[in-house]
N, C-alpha and C positions, 0 to 999 in steps of 0.2 A: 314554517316548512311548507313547501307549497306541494303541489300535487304530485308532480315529478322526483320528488325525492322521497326518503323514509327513515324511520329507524330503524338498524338494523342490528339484532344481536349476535344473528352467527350467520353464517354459510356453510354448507357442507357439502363440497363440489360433487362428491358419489356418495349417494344413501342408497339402500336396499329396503328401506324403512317404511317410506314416506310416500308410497304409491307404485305402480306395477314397474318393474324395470330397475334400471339403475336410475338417478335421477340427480338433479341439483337440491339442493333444499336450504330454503332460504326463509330463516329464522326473525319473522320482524319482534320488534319491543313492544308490551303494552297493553293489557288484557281487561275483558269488562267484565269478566268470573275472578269471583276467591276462591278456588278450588282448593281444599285442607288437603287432598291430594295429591297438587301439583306435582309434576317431575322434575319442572322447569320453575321453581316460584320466582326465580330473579327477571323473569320475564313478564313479570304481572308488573310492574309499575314504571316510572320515568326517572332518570336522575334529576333531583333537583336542586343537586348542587350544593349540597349542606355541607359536606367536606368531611363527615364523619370515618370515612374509607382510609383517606391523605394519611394521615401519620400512624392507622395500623397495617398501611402495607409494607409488607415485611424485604420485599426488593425493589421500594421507592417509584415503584414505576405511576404514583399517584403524585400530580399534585395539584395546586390551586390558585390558577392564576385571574386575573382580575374578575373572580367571583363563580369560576366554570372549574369547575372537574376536569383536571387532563388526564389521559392515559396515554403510556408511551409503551405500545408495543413492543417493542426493541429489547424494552428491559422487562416487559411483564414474563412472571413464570408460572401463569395462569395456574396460581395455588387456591384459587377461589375465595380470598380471605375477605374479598372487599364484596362478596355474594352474600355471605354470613353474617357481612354485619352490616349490611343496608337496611335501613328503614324503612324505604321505599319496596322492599322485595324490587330492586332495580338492578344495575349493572352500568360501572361508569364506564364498561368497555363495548356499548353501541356504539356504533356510527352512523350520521347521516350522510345515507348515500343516494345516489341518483337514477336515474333509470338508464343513463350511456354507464353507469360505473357497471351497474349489474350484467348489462348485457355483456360486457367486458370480460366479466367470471362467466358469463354463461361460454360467449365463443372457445374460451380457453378447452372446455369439456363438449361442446355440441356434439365434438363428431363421436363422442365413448357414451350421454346421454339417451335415454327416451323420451327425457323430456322434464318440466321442475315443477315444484312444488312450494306453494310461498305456505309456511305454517306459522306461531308464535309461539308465548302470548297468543293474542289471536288477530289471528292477519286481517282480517274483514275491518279492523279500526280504523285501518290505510287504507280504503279501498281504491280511491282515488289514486293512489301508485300502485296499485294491483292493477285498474283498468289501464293506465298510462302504460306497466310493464306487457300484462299479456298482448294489448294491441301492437306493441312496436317488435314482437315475438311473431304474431301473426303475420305483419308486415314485412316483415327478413325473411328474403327467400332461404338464406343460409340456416335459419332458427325453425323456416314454416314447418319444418317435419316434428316438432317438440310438441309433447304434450303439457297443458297447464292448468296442473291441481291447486285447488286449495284445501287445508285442514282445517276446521271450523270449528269451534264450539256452538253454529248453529244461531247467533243472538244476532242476528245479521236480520234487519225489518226486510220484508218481499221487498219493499222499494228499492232496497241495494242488490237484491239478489239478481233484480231485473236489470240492474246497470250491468252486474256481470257477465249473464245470461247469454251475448253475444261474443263475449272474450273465452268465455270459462271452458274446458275442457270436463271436469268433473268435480265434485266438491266431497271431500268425506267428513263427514259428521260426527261428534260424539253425544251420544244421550248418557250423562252421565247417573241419572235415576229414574226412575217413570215417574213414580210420585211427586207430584209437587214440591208437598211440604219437607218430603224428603230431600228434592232436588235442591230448595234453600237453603235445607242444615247444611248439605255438603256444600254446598256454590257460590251463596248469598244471595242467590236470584231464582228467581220459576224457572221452568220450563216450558211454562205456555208457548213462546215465543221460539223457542226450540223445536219442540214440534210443530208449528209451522211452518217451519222453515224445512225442515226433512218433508213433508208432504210435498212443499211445493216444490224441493228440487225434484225429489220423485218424479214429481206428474209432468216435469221439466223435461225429464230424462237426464238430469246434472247429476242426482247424486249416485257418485260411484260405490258409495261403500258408507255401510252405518258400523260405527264401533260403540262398544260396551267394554269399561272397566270394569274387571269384574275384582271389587275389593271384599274380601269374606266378611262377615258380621257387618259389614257398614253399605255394601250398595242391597238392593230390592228388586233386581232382576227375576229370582226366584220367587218369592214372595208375589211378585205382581208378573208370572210369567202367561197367567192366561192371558190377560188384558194387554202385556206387552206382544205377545204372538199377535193378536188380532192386529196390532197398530202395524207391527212389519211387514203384517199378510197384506194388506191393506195398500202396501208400498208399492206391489210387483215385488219381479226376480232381484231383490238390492241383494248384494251379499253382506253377508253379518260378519265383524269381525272380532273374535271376543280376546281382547287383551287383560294381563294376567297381573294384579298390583303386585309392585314392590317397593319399601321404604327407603329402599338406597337415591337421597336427592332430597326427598320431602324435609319440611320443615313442623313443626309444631306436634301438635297431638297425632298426626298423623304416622309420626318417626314411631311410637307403639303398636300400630296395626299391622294384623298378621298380611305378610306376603301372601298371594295366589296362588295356589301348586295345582299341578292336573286334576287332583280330584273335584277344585273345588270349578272346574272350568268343566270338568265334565258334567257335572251337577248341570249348570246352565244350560251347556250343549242338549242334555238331553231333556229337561225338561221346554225348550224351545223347538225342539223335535216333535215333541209332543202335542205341542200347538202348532204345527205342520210348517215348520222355518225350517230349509231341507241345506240352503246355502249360507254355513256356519264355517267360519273359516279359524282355525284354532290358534293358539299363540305359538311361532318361532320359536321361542328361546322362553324360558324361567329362571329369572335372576335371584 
């Protein structure tokens, strides 16, 4: 796959979701977290073409021709059956697309847009059709008024951040635990790397927005809220945004954990208040 194209799992020509305004948002394939959390777990892996999907899908719209996964739109009735039972936490309904195809969805909505948003999985794995996309956005005078975020989980080395750094409009972050060791059980990986990458957008002036899952009994926001205050303080004005778990999507041991209700997001709010975090922005909606 070369620079100019990508995987891609979804689009979603109007979000309200995925940064300020209404936006495009464009879902790529492909993650370097195991997050037991995930919302989206069919977007952590690749198809690799085992064929395991092919004959449980229940309206044929699967099948296996000289050795590739086909999916036929036409006939899918996107009952998720071929999500639940991949191997891969994959999805044989990505496509590789290109950077004229995307701009192609973009024109469609430009003039209802603020602007798009590339998330995943996690978008930073592509980045090389991240910078190929944002630059040829920048370049269209018809596009130059769009804004172009990405959603990160942060594992992105400075060396990439600095490739984007000329393209990037704003980046929002997830720290999905303070704790290290903690950050592992939940993720498979540190956060060391994570936190560097929020400082340096910070001091960048990129990152637009830091968010916090706040899952009851399993994240440590509370628990590590003074040390976590100092680290935001630390940031400047970023705004906080604290999103609220639910199990509807997840997979594994996770499908048992209690959903997020207000109380348990007021907890945080205010003890983040109390380590003087004054720009907490609360969750929309509670599923």
């Amino acid at each position: 796959m070369n620079s100019r194209c990508a995987l891609v799992s979804k689009i979603i020509p109007f979000s309200c979701v995925d940064g300020p305004g209404s936006r495009l948002a464009l879902f790529l394939q492909g993650c370097n977290l195991r997050c037991k959390n995930c919302h989206n777990p069919w977007t952590m892996g690749r198809c690799n073409d085992c064929g395991e999907c092919v004959p449980q899908c229940p309206h044929q719209a699967l099948s296996l021709s000289e050795g590739k996964v086909q999916w036929q739109s036409d006939v899918c009735q996107q009952c998720d059956t071929c999500l639940h039972l991949c191997p891969q936490q994959a999805t044989p309904m990505a496509q590789v697309m290109s950077v004229e195809q995307i701009i192609q969805q973009i024109n469609k909505v430009a003039p209802f847009i603020e602007g798009i948003t590339v998330s995943g999985g996690e978008a930073t794995t592509q980045l090389p059709f991240i910078c190929a996309l944002f630059q040829r956005i920048k370049e269209t005078p018809e596009l130059r008024h769009l804004t172009c975020l990405v959603d990160s989980n942060g594992e992105l080395p400075i060396t990439g951040w600095e490739k984007l750094h000329p393209l990037c409009d704003g980046v929002m972050v997830d720290l999905k635990s303070w704790d290290n060791a903690h950050h592992l059980a939940l993720t498979g990986k540190s956060n060391a790397r994570i936190k560097q990458s929020i400082q340096w957008l910070a001091q960048q002036g990129m990152l637009s927005e830091l968010r916090l899952l706040v899952i009851p009994e399993q994240t440590d926001y509370l628990q590590e809220s003074v040390a976590l205050s100092e680290f935001i303080a630390g940031l400047g004005e970023i705004p906080v945004r604290l999103n609220a778990f639910h199990a509807h999507g997840v997979y594994g041991e996770a499908k048992t954990w209690r959903s997020a209700g207000p109380q348990d997001i007021e907890a945080v709010s205010q003890a983040l208040q109390a380590g003087g975090i004054t720009r907490i922005i609360p969750p929309a909606l509670y599923l």
